[in-house]
Steps between C-alpha positions, in 0.01 A plus 500: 500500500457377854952454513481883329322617797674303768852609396381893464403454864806324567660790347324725562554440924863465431460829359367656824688294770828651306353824459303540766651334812848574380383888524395428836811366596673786383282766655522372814902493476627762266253738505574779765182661643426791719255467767471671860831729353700213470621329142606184474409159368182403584634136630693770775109687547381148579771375748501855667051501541592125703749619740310797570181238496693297733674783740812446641401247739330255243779565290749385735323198640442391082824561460610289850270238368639459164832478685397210738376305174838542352695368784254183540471452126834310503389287773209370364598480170831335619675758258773541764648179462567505123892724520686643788384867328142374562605430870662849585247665338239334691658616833565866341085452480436465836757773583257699261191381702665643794632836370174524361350432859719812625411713227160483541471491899790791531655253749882419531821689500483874443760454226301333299219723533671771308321651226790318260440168654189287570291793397644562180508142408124431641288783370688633177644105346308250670106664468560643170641181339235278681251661325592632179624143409131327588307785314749512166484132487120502431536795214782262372228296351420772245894613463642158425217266404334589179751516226629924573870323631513271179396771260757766675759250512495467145510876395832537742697233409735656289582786855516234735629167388853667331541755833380291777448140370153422606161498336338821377224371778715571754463909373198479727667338805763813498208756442283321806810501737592899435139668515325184799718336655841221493293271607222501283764459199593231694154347549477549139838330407513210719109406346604527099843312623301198672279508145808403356521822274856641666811353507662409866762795353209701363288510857843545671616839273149632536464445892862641571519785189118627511313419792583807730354762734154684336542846352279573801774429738774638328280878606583373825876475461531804317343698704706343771827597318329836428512394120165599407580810348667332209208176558475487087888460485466287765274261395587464112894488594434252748280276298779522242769391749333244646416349123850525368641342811267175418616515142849487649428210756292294273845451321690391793507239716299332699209633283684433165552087586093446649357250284298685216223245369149553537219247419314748288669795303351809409416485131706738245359773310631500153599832348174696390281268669566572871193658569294252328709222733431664828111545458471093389744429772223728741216365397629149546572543863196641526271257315678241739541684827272352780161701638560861695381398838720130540788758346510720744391237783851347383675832478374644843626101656860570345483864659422384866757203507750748375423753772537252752826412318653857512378670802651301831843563321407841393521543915781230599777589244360871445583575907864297449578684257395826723621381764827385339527865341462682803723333722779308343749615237398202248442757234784715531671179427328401210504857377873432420340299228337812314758739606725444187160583297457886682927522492499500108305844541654639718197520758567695820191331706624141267541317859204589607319459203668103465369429889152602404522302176600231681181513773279486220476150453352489868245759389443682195444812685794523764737647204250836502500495886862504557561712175232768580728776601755456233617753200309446172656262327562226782107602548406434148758156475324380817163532389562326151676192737184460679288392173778378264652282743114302489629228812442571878482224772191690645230418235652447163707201548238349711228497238787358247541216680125478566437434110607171285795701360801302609735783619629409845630725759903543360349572139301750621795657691730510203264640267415765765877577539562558134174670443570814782885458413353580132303775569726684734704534175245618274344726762764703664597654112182548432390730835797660434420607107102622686649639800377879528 
């Protein structure tokens, strides 16, 4: 009797971390929520109540300090000396510190005081990411730590193994990245790859197919590219893009010849018995998962050394790449590359449309800068390039090569060449079939 009653409470806990915490996790999310006339996740309400909390002044010397902790973190940790991509990055880090020091002070050239400059980079990339990434990462704990990934993971095998060729689990990662943030599905993917659950190949598809800009910031480049009368379109076409382009890439090379073993594999629902699978598979993890509070203490430690990770070269490569943009004809070069890609449709604006392409893998958003003023469907192709395209050397890339994943620097180009090449091809046709 006395085993009957310890294993119902067993259970019976199981029961409610799955349940309970999981819902949590989900709320805080998923769930979009109006308050003060604005709707959105409640994980945005939070970040939004600290900067406002913090003012613009606290928020810039956080974010300066999180900065300086990145650039030394090499130092002391001797990080720097372990590959020549360790070393230049380290340097890019202190050119971060010191970008960041003119950002915040106002100080320096006037050129890069433009509002699409230091600014730009400073108060709309560098705040926003420094503190969504340390808030998510505690709410992680509920999201990712008490059996809801396992469970899921089961029930959407059969969608994403066949399309995409990763877990169901990583369903979750793709849903985090589109409605938070990249670089929570990052957080999220480089913590179930270190547990040994993904495959190098696995982590690598995920982190270069799903984990782009939030559905937050996609408002922002529609409404740049005055897209947001058609925002529905917009969205749902672009999702759809952006997912058939990684079911394309996963196929080719360099993605296609990662090494794809994984210590432990997600189990297989048999036929009829899925469901059945995925709640033992939930309450497992959850039986076994470790207490809330030295969760999230372990969570909320992964957050801050990523943020130190991403945001000096969020400012360093970010202002290259502006700078690089603004004043050299780098990207009309590369734009030859895309050019065939707009030619095969005959695009009027296709030159134009292949040099903003081509500036996007300095920063997601410079292709709806330099593509504001353009007819409809160069508009609508330039928007889709921003999120499908997933790599930019201003924050994505960075926080790649701040995980475990073993993508280096060339990968990560490659991919990022096919992908946009991709979903220029896909995206001019399809502006043109919704063009009014």
């Amino acid at each position: 009797m006395q085993y009957a009653t310890t294993d119902s409470r067993a259970s019976l806990q199981a029961n409610l971390r799955l349940l309970g915490l999981s819902a949590v996790g989900i709320f805080i999310f998923f769930i979009p929520v109006t308050l003060a006339g604005k709707t959105s996740i409640p994980l945005d309400h939070m970040v939004g109540w600290l900067r406002t909390a913090l003012g613009d002044t606290g928020a810039g010397w956080y974010a300066m300090a999180m900065i300086l902790a990145g650039a030394l973190h090499p130092l002391v940790s001797g990080q720097w000396r372990r590959s020549l991509t360790d070393k230049i990055f380290m340097l890019l880090k202190w050119l971060g510190v010191i970008a960041g020091a003119l950002a915040l002070t106002g100080a320096g050239p006037a050129a890069l005081q433009t509002p699409d400059m230091l600014p730009f980079l400073f108060n709309k990339l560098v705040i926003s990411v420094g503190l969504i990434v340390p808030v998510g990462s505690v709410f992680l704990a509920f999201l990712v730590g008490y059996g809801m990934l396992e469970a899921i993971g089961i029930l959407v095998q059969k969608l994403m193994r066949p399309v995409w060729r990763t877990p169901g689990r990583s369903a979750i990662d793709a849903v985090a990245s589109f409605v938070g943030s990249y670089s929570i599905g990052l957080l999220i993917t480089n913590r179930v790859y270190r547990a040994g659950h993904y495959s190098a190949r696995e982590a690598a598809i995920i982190a270069t197919g799903f984990s782009t800009v939030s559905a937050t910031f996609m408002i922002i480049v529609a409404k740049t590219l005055d897209l947001m009368d058609i925002w529905n379109q917009y969205f749902w076409l672009t999702l759809l893009i952006t997912f058939v382009v990684t079911a394309i890439t996963v196929r080719l090379p360099p993605l296609s010849r990662m090494d794809d073993s994984a210590e432990h594999r997600e189990p297989v629902g048999e036929p009829g018995k899925r469901l059945a699978v995925a709640w033992q598979n939930g309450l497992r993890v959850a039986e076994q998962a470790p207490p809330l509070p030295r969760n999230v203490l372990e969570n909320f430690r992964d957050g801050l050394m990523m943020t130190i990770s991403i945001l000096p070269s969020i400012m360093s490569v970010g202002l290259l790449g502006l700078l690089v943009s603004k004043y050299t004809p780098l990207f009309d070069w590369l734009g030859y590359l895309f050019y065939p890609a707009t030619l095969i449709w005959g695009l009027e604006e296709g030159m134009a449309l292949s040099r903003a392409t081509a500036s996007g893998l300095a920063e997601m958003f410079l292709p709806a800068l330099l593509m504001a003023e353009a007819d409809f469907v160069a508009r609508f192709a330039a928007g889709v390039v921003c999120v499908s395209s997933v790599l930019f050397f201003s924050a994505s890339i960075p926080c790649i090569l701040a995980t475990r994943i073993p993508l280096k620097v060339g990968t990560l180009v490659l991919i990022w060449f096919i992908r946009a090449f991709l979903s220029l091809l896909l995206a001019i046709p399809v502006g043109m079939l919704i063009a009014p």
